[in-house]
PDB file of the backbone (N, CA, C, O) and the ligand in Angstrom, with CONECT records:
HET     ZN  A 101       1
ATOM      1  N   UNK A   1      -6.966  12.925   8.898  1.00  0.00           N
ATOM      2  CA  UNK A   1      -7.862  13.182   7.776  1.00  0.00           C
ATOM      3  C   UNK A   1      -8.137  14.694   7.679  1.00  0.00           C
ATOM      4  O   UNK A   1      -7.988  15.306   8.736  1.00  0.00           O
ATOM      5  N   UNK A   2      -8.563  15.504   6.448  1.00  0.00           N
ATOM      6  CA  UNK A   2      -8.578  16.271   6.173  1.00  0.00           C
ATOM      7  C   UNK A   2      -7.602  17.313   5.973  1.00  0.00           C
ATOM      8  O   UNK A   2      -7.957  18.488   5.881  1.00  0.00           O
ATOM      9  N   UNK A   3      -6.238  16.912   5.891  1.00  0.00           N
ATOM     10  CA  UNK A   3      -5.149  17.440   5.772  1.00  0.00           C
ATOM     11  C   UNK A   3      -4.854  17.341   4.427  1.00  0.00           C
ATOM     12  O   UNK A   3      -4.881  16.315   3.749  1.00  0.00           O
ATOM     13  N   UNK A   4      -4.532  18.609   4.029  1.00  0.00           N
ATOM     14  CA  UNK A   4      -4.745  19.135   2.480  1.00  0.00           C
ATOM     15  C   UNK A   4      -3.154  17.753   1.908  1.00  0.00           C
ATOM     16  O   UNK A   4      -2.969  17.295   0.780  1.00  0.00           O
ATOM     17  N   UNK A   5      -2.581  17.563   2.800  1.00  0.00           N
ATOM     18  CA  UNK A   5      -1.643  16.941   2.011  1.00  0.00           C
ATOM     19  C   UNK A   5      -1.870  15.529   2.005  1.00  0.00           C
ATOM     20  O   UNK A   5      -1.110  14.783   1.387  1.00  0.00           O
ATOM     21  N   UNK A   6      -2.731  15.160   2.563  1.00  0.00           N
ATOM     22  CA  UNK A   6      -3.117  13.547   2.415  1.00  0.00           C
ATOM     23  C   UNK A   6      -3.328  13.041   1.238  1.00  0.00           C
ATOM     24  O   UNK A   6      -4.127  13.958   1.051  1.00  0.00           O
ATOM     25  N   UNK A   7      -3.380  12.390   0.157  1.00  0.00           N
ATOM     26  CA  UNK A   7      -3.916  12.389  -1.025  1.00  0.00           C
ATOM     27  C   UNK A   7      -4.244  10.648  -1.174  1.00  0.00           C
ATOM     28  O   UNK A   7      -3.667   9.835  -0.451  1.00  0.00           O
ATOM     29  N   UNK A   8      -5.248  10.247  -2.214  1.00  0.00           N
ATOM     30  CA  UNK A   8      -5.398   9.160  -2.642  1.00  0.00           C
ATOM     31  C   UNK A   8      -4.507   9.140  -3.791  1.00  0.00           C
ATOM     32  O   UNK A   8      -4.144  10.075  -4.504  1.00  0.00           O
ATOM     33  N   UNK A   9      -4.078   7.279  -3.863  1.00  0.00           N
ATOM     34  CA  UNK A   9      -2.736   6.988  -4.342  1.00  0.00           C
ATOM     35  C   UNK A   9      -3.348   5.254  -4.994  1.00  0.00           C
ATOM     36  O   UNK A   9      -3.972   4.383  -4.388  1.00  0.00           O
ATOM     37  N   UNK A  10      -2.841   5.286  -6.450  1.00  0.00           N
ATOM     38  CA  UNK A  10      -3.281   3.466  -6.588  1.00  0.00           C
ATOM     39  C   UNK A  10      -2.139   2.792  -6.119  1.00  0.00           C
ATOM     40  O   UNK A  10      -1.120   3.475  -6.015  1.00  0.00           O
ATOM     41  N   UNK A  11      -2.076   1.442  -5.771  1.00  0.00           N
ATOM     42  CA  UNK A  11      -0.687   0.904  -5.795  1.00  0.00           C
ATOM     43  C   UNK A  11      -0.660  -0.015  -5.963  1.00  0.00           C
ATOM     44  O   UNK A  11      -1.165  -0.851  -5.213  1.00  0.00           O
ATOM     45  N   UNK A  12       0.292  -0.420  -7.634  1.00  0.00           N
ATOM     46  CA  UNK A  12       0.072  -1.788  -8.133  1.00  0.00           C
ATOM     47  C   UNK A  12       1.494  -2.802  -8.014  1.00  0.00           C
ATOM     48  O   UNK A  12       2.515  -2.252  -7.601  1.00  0.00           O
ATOM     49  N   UNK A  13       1.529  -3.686  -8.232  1.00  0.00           N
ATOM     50  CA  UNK A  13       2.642  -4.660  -8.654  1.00  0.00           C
ATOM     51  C   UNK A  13       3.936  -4.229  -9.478  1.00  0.00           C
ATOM     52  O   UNK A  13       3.480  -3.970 -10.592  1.00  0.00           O
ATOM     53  N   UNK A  14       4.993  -4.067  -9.504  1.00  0.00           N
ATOM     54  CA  UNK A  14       5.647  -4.236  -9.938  1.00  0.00           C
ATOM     55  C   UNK A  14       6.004  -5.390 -11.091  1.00  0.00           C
ATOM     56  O   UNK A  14       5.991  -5.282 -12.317  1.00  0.00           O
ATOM     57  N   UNK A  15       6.233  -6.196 -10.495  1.00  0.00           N
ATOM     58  CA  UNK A  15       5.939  -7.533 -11.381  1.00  0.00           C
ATOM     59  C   UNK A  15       5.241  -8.142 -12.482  1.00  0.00           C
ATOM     60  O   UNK A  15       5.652  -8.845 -13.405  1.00  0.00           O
ATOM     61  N   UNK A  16       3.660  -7.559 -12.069  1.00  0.00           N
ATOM     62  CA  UNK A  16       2.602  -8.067 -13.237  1.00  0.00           C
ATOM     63  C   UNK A  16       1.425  -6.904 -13.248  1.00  0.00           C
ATOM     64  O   UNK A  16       0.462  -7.067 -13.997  1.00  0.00           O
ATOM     65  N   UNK A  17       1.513  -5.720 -12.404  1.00  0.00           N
ATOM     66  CA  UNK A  17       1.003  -4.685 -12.938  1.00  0.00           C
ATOM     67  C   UNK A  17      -0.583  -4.704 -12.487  1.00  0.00           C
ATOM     68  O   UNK A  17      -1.462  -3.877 -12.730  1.00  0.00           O
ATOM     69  N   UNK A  18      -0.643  -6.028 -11.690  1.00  0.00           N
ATOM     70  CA  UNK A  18      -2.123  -5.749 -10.922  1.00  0.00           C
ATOM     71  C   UNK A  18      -2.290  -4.733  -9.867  1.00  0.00           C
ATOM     72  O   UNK A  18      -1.410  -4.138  -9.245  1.00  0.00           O
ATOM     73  N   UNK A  19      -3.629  -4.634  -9.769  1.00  0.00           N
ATOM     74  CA  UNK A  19      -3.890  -3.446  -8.752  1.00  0.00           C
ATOM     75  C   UNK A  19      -3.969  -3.640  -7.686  1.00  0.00           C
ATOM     76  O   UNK A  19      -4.911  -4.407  -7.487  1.00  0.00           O
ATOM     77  N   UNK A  20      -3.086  -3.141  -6.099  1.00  0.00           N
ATOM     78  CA  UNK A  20      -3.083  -3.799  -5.000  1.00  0.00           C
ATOM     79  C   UNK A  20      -4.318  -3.225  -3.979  1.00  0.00           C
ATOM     80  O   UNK A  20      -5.326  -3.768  -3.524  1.00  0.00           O
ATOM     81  N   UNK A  21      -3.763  -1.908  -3.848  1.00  0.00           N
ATOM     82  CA  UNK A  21      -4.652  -1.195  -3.056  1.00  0.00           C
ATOM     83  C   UNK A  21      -4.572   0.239  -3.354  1.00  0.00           C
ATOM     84  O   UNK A  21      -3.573   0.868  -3.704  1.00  0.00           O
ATOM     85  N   UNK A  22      -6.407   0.898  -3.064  1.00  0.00           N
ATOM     86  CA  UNK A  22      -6.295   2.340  -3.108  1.00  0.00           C
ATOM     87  C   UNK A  22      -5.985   2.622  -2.006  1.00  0.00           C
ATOM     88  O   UNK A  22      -6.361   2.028  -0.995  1.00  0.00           O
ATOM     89  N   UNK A  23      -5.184   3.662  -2.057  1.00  0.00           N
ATOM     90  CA  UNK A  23      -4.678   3.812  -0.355  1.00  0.00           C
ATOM     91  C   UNK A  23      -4.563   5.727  -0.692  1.00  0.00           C
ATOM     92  O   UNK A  23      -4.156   6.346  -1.675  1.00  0.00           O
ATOM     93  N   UNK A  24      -5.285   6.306   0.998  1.00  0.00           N
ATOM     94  CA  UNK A  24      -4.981   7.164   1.484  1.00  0.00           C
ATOM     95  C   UNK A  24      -3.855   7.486   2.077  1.00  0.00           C
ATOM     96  O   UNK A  24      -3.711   7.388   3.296  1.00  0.00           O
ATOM     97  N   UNK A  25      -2.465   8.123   0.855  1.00  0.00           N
ATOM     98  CA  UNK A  25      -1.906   8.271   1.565  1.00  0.00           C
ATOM     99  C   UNK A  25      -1.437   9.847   2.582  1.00  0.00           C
ATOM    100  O   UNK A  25      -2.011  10.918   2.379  1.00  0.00           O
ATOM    101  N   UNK A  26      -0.319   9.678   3.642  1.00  0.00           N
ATOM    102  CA  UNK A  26      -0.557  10.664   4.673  1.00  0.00           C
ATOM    103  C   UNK A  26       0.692  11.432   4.124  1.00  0.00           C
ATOM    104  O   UNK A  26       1.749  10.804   4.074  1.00  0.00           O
ATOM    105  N   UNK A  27       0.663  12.798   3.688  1.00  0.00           N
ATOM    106  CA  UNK A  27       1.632  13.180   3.604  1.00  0.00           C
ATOM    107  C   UNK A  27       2.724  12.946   1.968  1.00  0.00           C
ATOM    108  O   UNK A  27       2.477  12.006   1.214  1.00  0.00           O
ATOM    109  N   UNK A  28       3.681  13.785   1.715  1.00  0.00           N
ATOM    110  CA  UNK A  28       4.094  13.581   0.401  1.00  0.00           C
ATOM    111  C   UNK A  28       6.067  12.384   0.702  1.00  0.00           C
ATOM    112  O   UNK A  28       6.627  11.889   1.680  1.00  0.00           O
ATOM    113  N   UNK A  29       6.266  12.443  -0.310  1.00  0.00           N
ATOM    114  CA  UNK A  29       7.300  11.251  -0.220  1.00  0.00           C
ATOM    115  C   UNK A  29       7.482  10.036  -0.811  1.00  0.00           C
ATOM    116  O   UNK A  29       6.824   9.793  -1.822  1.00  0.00           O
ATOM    117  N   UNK A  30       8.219   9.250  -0.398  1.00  0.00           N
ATOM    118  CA  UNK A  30       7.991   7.651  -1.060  1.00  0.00           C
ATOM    119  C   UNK A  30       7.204   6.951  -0.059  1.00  0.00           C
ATOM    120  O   UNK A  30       6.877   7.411   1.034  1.00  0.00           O
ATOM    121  N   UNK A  31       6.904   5.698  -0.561  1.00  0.00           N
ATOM    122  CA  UNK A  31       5.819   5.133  -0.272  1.00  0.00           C
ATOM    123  C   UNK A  31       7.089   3.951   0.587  1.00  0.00           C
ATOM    124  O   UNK A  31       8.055   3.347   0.119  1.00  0.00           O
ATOM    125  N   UNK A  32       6.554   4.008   1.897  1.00  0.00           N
ATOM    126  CA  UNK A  32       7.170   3.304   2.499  1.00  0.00           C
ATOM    127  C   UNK A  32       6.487   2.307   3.472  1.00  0.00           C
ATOM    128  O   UNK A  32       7.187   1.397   3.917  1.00  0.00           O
ATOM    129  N   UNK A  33       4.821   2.416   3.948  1.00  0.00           N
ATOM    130  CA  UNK A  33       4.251   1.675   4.534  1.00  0.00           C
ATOM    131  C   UNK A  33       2.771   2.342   4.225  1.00  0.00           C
ATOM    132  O   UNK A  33       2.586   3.454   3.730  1.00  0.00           O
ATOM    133  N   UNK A  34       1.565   1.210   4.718  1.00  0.00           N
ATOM    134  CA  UNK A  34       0.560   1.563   4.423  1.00  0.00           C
ATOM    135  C   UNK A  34      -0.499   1.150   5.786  1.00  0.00           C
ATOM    136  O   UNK A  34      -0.910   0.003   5.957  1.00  0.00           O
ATOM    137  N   UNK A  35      -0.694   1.806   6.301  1.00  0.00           N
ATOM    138  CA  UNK A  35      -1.654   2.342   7.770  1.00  0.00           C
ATOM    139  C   UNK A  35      -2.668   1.362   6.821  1.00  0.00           C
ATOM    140  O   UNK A  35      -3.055   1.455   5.656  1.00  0.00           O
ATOM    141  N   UNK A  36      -2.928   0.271   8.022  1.00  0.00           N
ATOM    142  CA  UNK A  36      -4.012  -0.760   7.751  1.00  0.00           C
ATOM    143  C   UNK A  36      -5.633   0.317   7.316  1.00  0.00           C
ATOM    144  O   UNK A  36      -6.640   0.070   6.652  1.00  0.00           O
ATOM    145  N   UNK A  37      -5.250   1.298   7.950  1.00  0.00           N
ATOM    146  CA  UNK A  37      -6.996   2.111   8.582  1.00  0.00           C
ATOM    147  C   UNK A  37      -6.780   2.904   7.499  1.00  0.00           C
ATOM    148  O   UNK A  37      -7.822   3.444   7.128  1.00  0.00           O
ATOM    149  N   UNK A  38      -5.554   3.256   6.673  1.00  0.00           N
ATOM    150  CA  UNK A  38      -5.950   4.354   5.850  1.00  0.00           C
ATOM    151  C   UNK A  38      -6.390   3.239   4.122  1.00  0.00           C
ATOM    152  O   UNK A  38      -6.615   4.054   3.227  1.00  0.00           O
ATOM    153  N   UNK A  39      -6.496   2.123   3.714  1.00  0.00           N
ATOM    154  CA  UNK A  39      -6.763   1.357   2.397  1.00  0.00           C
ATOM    155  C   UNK A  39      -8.129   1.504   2.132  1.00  0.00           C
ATOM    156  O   UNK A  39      -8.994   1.047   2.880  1.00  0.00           O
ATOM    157  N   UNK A  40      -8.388   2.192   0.984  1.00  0.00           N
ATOM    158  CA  UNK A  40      -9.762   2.149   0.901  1.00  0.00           C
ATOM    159  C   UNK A  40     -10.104   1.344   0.010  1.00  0.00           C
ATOM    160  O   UNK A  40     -11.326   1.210  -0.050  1.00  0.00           O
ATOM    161  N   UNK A  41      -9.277   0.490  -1.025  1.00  0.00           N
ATOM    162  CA  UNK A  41      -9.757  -0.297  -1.435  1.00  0.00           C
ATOM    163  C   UNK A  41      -8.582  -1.479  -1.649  1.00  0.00           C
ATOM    164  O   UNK A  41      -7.488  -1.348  -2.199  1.00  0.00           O
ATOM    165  N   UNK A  42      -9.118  -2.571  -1.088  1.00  0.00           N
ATOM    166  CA  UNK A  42      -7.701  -4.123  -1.159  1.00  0.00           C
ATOM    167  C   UNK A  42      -8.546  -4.808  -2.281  1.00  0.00           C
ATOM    168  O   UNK A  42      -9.743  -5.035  -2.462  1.00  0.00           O
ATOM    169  N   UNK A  43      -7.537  -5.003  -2.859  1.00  0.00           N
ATOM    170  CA  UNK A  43      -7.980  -6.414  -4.086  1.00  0.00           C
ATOM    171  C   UNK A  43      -6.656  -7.373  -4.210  1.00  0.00           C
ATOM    172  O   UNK A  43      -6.029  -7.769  -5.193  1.00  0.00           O
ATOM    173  N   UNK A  44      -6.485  -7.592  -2.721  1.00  0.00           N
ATOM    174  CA  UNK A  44      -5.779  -8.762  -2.623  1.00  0.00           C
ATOM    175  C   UNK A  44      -6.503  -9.770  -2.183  1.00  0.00           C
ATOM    176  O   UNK A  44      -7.592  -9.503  -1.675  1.00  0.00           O
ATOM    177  N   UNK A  45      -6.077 -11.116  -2.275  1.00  0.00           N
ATOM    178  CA  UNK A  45      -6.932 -12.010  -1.493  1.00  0.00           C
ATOM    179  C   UNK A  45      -6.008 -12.570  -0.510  1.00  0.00           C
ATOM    180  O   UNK A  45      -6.325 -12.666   0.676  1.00  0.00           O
ATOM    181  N   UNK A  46      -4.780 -12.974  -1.005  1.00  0.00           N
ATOM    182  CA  UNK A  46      -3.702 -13.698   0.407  1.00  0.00           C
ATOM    183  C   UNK A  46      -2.841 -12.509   1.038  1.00  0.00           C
ATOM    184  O   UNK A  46      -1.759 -12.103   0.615  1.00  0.00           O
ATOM    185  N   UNK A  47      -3.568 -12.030   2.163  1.00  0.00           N
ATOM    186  CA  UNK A  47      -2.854 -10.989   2.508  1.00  0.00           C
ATOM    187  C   UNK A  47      -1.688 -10.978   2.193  1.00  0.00           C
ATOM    188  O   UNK A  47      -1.022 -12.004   2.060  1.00  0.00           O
ATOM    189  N   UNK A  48      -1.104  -9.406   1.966  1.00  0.00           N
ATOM    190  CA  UNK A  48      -0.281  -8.684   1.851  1.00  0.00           C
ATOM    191  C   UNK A  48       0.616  -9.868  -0.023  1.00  0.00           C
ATOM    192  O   UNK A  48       1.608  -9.533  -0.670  1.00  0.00           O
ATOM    193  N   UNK A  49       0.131 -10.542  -0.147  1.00  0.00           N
ATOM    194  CA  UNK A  49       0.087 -11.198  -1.903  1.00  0.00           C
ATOM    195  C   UNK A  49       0.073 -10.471  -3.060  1.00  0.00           C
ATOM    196  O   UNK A  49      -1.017  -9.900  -3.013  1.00  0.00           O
ATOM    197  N   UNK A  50       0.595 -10.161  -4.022  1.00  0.00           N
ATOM    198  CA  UNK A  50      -0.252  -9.941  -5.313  1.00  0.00           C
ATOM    199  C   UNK A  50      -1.239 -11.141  -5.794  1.00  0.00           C
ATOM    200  O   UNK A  50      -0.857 -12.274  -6.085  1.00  0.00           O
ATOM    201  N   UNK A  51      -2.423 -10.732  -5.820  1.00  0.00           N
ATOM    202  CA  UNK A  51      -3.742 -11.753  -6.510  1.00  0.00           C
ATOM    203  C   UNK A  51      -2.839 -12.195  -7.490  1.00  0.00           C
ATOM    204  O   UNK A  51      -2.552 -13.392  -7.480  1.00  0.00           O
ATOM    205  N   UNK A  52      -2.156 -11.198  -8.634  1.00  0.00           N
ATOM    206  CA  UNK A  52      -2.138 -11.794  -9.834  1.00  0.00           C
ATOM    207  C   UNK A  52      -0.770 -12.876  -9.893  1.00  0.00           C
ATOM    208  O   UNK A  52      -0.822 -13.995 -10.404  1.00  0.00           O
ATOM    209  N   UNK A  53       0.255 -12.370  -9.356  1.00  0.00           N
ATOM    210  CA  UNK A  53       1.075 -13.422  -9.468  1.00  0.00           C
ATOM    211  C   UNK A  53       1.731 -14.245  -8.571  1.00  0.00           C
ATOM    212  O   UNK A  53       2.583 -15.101  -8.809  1.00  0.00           O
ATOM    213  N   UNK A  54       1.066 -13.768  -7.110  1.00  0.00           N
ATOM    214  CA  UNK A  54       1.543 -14.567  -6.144  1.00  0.00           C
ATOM    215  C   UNK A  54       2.824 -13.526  -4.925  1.00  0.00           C
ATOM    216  O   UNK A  54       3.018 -13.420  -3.714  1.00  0.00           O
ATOM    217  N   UNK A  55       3.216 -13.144  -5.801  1.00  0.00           N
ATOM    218  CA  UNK A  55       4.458 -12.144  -4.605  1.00  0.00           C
ATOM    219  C   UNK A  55       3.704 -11.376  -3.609  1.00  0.00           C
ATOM    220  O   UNK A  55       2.650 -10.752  -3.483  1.00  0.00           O
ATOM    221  N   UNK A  56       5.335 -11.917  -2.605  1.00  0.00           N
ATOM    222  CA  UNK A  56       4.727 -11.106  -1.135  1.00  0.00           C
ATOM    223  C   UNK A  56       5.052  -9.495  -1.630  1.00  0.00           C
ATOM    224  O   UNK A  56       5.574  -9.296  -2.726  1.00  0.00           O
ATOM    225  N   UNK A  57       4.764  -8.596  -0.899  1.00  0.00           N
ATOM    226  CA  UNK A  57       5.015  -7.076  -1.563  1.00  0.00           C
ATOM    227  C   UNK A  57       4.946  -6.654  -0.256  1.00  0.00           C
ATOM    228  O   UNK A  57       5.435  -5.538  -0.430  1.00  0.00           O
ATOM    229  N   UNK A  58       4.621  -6.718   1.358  1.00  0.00           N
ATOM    230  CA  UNK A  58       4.635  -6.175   2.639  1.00  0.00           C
ATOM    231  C   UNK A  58       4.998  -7.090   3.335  1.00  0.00           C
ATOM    232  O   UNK A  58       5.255  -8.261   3.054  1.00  0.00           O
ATOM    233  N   UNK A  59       5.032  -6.227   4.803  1.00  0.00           N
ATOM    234  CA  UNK A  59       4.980  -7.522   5.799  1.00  0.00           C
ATOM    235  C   UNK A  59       4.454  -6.390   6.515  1.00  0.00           C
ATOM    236  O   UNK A  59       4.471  -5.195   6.219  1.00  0.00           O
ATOM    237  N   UNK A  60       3.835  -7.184   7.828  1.00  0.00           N
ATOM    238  CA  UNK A  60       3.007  -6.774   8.908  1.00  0.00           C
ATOM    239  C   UNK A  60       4.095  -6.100   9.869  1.00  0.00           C
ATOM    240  O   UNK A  60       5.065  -6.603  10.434  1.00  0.00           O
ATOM    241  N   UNK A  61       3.479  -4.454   9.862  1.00  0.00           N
ATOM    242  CA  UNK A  61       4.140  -3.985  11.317  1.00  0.00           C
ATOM    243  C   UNK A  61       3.522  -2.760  11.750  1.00  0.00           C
ATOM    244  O   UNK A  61       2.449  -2.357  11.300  1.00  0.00           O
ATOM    245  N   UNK A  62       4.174  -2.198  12.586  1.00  0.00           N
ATOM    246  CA  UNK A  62       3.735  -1.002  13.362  1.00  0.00           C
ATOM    247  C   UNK A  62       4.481   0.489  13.035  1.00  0.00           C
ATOM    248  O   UNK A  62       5.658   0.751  13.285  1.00  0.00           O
ATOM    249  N   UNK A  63       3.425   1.450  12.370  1.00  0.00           N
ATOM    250  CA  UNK A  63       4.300   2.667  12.855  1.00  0.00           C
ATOM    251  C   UNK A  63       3.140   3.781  13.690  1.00  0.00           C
ATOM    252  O   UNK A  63       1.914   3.853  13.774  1.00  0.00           O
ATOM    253  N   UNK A  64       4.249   4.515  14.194  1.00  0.00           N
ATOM    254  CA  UNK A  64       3.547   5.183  15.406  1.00  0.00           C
ATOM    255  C   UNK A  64       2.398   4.640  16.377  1.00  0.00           C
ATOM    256  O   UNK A  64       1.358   5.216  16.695  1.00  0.00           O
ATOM    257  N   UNK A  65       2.803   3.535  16.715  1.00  0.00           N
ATOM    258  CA  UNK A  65       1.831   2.199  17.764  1.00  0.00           C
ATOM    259  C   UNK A  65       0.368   2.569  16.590  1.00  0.00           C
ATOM    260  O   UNK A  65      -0.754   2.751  17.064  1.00  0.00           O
ATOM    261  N   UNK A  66       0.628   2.631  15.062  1.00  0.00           N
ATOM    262  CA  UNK A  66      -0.973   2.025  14.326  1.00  0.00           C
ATOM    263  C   UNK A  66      -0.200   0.819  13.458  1.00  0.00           C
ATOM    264  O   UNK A  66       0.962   0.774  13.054  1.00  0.00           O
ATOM    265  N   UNK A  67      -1.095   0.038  13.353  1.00  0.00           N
ATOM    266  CA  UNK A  67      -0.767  -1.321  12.468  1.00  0.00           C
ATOM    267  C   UNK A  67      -1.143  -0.692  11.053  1.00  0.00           C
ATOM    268  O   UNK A  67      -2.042   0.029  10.620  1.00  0.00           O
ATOM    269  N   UNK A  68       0.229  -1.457  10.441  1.00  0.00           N
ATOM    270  CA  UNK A  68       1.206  -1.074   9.466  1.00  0.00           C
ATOM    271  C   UNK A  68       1.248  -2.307   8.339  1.00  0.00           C
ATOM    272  O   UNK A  68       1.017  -3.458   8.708  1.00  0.00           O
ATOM    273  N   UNK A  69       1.571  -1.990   6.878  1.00  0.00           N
ATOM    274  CA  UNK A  69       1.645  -2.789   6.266  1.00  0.00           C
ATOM    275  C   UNK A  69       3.448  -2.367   5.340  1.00  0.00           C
ATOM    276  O   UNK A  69       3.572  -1.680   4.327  1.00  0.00           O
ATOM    277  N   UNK A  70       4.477  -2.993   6.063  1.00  0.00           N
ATOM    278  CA  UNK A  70       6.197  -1.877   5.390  1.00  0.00           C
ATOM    279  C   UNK A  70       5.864  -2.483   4.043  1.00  0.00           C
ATOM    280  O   UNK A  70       5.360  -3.585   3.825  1.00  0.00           O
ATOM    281  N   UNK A  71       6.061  -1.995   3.592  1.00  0.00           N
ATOM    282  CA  UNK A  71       6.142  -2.140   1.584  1.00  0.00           C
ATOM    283  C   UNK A  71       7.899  -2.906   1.707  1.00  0.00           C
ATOM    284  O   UNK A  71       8.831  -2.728   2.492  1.00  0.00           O
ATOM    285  N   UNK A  72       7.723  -3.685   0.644  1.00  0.00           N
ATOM    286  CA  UNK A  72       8.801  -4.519   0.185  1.00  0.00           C
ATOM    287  C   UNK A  72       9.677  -4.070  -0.748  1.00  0.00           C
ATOM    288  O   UNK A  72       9.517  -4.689  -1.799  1.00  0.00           O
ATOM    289  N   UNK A  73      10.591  -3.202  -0.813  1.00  0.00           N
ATOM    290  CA  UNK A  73      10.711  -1.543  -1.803  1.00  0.00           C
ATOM    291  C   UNK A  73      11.231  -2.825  -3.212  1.00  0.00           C
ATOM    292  O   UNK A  73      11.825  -3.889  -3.381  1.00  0.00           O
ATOM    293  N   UNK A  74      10.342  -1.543  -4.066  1.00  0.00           N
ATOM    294  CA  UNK A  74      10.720  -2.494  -5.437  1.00  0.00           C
ATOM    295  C   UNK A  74       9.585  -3.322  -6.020  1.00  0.00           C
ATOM    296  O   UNK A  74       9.450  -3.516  -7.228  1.00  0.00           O
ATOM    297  N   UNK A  75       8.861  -3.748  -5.169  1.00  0.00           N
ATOM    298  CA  UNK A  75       7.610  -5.069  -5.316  1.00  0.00           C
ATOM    299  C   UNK A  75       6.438  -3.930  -6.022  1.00  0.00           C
ATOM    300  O   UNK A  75       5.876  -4.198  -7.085  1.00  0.00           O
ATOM    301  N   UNK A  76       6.172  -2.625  -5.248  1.00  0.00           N
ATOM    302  CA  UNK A  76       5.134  -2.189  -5.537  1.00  0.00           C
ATOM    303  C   UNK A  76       5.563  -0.844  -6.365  1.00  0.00           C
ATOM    304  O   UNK A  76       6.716  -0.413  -6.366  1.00  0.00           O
ATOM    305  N   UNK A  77       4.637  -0.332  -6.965  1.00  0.00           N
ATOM    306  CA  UNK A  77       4.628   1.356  -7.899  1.00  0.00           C
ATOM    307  C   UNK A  77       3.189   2.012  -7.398  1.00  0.00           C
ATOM    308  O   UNK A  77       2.263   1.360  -6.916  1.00  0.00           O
ATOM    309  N   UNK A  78       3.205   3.630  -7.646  1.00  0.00           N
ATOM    310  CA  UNK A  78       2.415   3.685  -7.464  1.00  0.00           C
ATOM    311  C   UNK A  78       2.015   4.798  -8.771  1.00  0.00           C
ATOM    312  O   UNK A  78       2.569   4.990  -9.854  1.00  0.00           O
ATOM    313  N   UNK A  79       1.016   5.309  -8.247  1.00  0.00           N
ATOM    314  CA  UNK A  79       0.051   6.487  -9.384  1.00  0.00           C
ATOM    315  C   UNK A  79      -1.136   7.255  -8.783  1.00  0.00           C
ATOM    316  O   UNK A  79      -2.280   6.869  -8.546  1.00  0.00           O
ATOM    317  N   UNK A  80      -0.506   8.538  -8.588  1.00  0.00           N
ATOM    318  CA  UNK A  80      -1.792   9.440  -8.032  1.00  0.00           C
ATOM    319  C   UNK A  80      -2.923   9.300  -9.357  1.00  0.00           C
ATOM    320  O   UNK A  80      -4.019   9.857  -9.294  1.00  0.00           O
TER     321      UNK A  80
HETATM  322 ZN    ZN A 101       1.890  -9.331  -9.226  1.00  0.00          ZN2+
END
């Protein structure tokens, strides 16, 4: 935290364009996983789900020994 390159990021569905999570992300690039500790806001209800239409969009894992959410490339978009 506090690293000028961290930035907040929305990240919605692909599919149906709902909103998944605000996420802090670390650093610039594609969006390739999402640090459980960095989401500041989930509006999912069945983990790692889109609410709106049901698709999985992650799966549960680890990077750098912190729990991880890998993005499902394609499922999600995002928007500073
Ligand atoms: Zn969806």
């Amino acid at each position: 935290m506090g690293n000028k390159r961290n930035h907040i990021i929305d990240i919605y569905c692909t599919n149906c364009n709902t909103h998944l999570y605000r996420y802090l992300k670390e650093g610039e690039g594609k969006l390739i996983k999402c640090y459980t500790t960095n989401i500041l806001e989930d509006d999912t209800i069945n983990l790692l789900h889109c609410p709106g239409c049901g698709e999985e969009f992650a799966r549960e894992a680890r990077y750098h020994n912190r729990p991880a959410y890998k993005i499902i490339q394609g499922k999600v978009y995002v928007r500073k």
